[in-house]
N, C-alpha and C positions, 0 to 999 in steps of 0.2 A: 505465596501460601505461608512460609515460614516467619515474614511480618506478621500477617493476620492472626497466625494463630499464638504469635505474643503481644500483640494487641488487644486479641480476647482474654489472655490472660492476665495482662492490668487492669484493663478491665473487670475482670471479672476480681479482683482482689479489691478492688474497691465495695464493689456491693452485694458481697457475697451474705454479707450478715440478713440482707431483706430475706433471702429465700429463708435463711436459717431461722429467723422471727415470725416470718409470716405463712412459711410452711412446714417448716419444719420437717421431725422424723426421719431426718437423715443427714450424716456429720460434711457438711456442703464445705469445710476448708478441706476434706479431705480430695475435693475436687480441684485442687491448688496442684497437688502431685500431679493427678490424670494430666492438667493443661499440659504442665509440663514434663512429664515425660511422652505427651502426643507432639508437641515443642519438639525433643530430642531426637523424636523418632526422621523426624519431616526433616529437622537440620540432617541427620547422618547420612539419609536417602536425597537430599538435593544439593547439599555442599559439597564441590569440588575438592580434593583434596587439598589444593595450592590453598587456596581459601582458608584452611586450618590452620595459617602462620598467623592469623591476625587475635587467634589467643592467647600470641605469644608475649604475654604482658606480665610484669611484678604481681599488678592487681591479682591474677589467678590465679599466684603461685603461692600467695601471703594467703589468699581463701582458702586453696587446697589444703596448706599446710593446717589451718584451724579444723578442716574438714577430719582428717587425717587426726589431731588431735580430741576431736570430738567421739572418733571412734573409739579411739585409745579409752576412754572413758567408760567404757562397758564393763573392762575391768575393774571398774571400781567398786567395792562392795559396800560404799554406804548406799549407794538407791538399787531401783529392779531395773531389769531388762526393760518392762513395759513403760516406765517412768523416762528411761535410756531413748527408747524408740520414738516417744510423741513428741521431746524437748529436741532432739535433732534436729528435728526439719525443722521448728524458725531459726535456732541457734546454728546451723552451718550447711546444709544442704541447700534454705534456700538459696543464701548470698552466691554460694558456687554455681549453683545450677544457670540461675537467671543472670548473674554477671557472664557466664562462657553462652549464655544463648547471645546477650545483646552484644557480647562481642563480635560471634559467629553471623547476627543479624542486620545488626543497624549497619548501614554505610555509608550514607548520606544527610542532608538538610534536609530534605523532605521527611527523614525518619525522627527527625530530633524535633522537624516543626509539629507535626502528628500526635508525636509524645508528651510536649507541651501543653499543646490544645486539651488531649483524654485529661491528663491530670491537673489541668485547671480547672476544664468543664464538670468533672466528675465531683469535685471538691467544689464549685457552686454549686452543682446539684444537694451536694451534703449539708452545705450551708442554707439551702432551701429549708430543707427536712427540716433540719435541726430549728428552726426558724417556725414552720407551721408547728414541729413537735413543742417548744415553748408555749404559743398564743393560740393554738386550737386543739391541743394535744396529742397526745400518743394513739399510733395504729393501734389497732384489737393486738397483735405481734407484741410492740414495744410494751403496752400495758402491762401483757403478761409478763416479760422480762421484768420489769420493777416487780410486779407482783411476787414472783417467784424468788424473789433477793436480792435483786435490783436494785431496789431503791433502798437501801441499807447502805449504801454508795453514792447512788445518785439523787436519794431525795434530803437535801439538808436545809434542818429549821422549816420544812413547807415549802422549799423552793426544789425547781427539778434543774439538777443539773444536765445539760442536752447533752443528747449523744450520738442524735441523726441513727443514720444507719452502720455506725460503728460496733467494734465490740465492747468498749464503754466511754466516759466522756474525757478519759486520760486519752485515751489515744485519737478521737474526736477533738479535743482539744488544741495537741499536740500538732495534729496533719492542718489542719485549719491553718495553726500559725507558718508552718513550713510551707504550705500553696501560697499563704496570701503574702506570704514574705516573697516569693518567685512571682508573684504574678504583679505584687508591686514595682521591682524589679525592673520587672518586662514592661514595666507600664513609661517607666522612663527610655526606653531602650532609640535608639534610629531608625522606627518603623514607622508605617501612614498614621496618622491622626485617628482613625477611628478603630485600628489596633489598641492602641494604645490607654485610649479613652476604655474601651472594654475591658482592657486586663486591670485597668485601677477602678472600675468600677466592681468586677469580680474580686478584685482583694478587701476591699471594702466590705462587701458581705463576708469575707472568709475571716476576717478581722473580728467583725462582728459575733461570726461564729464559736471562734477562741474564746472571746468572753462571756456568752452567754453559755459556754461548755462547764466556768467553775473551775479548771485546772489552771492553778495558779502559774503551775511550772512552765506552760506554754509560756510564759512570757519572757522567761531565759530564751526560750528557741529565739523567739524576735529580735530579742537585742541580741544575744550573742550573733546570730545571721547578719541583722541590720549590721554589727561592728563590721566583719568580714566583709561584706558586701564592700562598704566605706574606704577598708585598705585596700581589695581589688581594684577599685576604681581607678588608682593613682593620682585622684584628684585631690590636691590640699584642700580648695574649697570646700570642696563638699565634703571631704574627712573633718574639719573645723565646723559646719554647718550642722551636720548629718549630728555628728558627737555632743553638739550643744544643744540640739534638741532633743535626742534620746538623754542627756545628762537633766535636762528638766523635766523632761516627763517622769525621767526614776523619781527628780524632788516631788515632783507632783504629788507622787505617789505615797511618798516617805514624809515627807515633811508637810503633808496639809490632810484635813479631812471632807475636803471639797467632792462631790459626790457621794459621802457617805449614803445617803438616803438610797441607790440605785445599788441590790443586794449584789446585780456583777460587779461592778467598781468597789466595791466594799469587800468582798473575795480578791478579786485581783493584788486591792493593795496590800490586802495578809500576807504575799507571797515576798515584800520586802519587810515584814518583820520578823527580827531573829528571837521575839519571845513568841511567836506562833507554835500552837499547842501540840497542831499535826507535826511541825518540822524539829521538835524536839523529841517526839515519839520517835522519831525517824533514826533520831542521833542516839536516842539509847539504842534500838534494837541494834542499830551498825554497834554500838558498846557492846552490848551484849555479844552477838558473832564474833566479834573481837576475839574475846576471851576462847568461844569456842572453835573457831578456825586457826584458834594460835598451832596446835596441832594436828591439824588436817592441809599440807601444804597445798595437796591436790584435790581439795575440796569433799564435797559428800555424795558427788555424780551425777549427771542430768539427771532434771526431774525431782531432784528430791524437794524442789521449794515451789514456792505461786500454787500454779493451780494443778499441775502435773504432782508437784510432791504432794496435795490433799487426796489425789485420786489415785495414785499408785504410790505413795511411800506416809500414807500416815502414819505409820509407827514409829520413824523417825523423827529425831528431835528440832532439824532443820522446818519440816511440812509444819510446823506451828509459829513459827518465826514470817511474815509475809514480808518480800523485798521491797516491798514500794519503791524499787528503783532496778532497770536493769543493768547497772554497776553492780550492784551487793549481791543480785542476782545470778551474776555471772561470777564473782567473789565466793557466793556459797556453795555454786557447782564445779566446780574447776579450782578453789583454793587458789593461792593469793601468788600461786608460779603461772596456772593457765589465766586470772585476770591480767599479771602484767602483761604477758603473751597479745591477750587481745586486745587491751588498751593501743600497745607500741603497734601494733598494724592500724587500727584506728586513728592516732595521731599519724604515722606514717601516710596511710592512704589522703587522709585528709593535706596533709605539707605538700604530698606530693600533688595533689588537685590544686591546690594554690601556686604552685612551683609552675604548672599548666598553665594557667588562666593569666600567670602572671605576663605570659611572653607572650599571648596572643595580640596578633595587631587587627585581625577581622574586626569591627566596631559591632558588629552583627553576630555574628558566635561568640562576640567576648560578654557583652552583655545576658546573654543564653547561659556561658557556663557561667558567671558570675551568682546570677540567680538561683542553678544548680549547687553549686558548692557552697554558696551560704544557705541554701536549704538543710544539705547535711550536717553543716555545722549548727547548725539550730538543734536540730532533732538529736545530734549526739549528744550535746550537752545539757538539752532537756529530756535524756536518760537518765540524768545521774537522779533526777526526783520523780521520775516514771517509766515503766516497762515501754519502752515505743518505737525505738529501733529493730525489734526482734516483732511488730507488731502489724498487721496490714492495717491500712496501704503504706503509712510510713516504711517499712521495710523496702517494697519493691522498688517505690519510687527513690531509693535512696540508691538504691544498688544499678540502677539503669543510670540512674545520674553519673556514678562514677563510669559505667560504660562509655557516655556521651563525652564527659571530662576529657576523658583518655584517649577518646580518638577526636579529640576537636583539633587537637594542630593537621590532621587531615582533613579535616571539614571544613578548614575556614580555607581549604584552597580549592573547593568546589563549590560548585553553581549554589547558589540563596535556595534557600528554601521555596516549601508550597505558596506562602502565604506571606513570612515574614521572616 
């Protein structure tokens, strides 16, 4: 029971936007809480008490401790309460929550093959949508969303940038390149042949997806992942191989204008130039905060920026400044003592995922976490040019991942998986 009902809840963090577009009238992420605290209830009423040692990880003590500091944050009198209350839950509740379930839950291959499967299939589903939503267009739902100010974002020059059923095509974008980077992955992995052929067939469409999304910054997630993947490996060859063909595709990119004509290829390759217009707006506004977080060590409060500071703190000076990243993001709430704070657990959890993956000798769970952890490396560092780690599904699937990370030196000494 306690699986199921965190498998309805990644799931349902995947597609929860359809309900909210196509039915709307009622705030459906707020059903993100319900799962899980229906989750906490089922864990406390069936988990043995012995069973509660296996929280006993770094991972939930570095969340706590942000958890803990998130609260601390209520005191602060640059934002409201209400602004406090909505920015919590992605910025520290969920990680706590769904990291101490999937510790208290996963136990197994079986659970790590499972979770795989949803967040591949669920991300070719996306990749579908987003695919019909280009070449046959948008639901009566999506329409409305462009209609309503939507497309002030996502329609550029006549062209629509896809968003499937996300909550827009940053974050669309962004999970695209993080699945199809995992499912590529898996696709080289020590499984049957026609495993295999699937998952490179599904990351091909997920690939596709990234680009016909328009977020340029997706394609940091790829190669920084791709990099990491390459040094997990401990293969020279393929570290030499892998590095020479992501080093010419960046030239491709940089130094030719071969595909100009095809408007995604022509978006894409803006994201390696450093006179692009969007990426210098970017570099003044961080100037600008500069100047005004020089005095605010501990920020201006949850809430007070994106879309929580327009809906609860427009009268501050922050709620007009838009992060386009959630680095500066977490810089404008928290002040430049809680970003290093979260950065150093960031890079920590992450060294410490590679520091894992490194000694694994299973060929079959090394492959799995490899794919996991250059997922998250993707997605953290295509935060720093968009909101997407605080953002579903990238959020959950990033935090399950470090679950699986963490217990894979006991997985790789039990039984294989369902499937693969």
């Amino acid at each position: 029971m306690r699986v199921v009902l965190l498998f309805i809840l990644l799931t349902y963090c995947f597609i929860y936007g359809i309900f909210d577009r196509e039915i709307g009238g009622f705030q459906y992420g707020l059903l993100i809480e319900g799962l899980i605290l229906v989750s906490l209830v089922a864990v406390l009423i069936k988990t043995p008490p012995k069973e509660y040692t296996s929280i006993n990880h770094d991972l939930l003590y570095l969340l706590l401790l942000w958890f803990v500091i998130s609260i601390l944050e209520v005191l602060n009198p640059g934002a409201s309460f209400m602004g406090w209350i909505s920015e919590i839950r992605s910025t520290a509740l969920y990680p706590l929550s769904m990291v101490m379930l999937g510790l208290l839950i996963f136990r197994d291959n079986r659970h790590l093959d499972v979770f795989l499967l949803v967040i591949v299939g669920l991300s070719t589903l996306a990749s579908l949508n987003g695919i019909k939503q280009l070449y046959f267009g948008p639901s009566s739902g999506e329409q409305a969303f462009l209609n309503e100010g939507g497309a002030i974002t996502h329609i550029l020059f006549g062209r629509l940038r896809v968003f499937s059923f996300y909550s827009d095509a940053g974050q669309f974008g962004a999970s695209q390149a993080q699945l199809g980077l995992i499912s590529l992955i898996l696709g080289f992995g020590p499984f049957r042949r026609w495993i295999k052929v699937v998952f490179l067939c599904c990351s091909v469409l997920m690939l596709y997806g990234m680009l016909i999304s328009g977020t340029r910054g997706a394609l940091f997630a790829l190669v920084v992942g791709g990099f990491v993947a390459l040094i997990l490996s401990k293969n020279l060859k393929v570290l030499l191989l892998g590095g020479l063909i992501g080093l010419l595709f960046l030239s491709f990119l940089k130094f030719t204008y071969i595909g100009n004509s095809n408007y995604q290829i022509y978006r894409l390759r803006s994201a390696v130039n450093p006179d692009d217009p969007s990426l210098n707006v970017r570099f003044n506004t961080q100037k600008l905060l500069r100047e005004y977080m020089s005095t605010r060590p501990f920020g201006g409060g949850l809430g007070v920026t994106g879309h929580n500071g327009i809906l609860y703190n427009s009268d501050k000076f922050l709620s007009t400044v838009p992060p386009d990243s959630y680095f500066v993001k977490v810089w404008a709430m928290y002040g430049i003592v809680g970003f290093t704070i979260w950065l150093s657990i960031m890079l920590y959890i992450f060294g410490k995922c590679c520091g894992i993956v490194w000694r694994l000798e299973n060929k079959s769970v090394k492959i799995k976490m490899i794919a996991l952890t250059s997922g998250f490396a993707g997605i953290l560092f295509c935060s720093y040019g968009n909101e997407v780690i605080n953002s579903m599904p990238s959020s959950i699937v990033v935090y399950l991942s470090w679950v699986f990370i963490y217990k894979s030196p006991e997985l790789e000494k039990k039984e294989e998986g369902l499937i693969f």
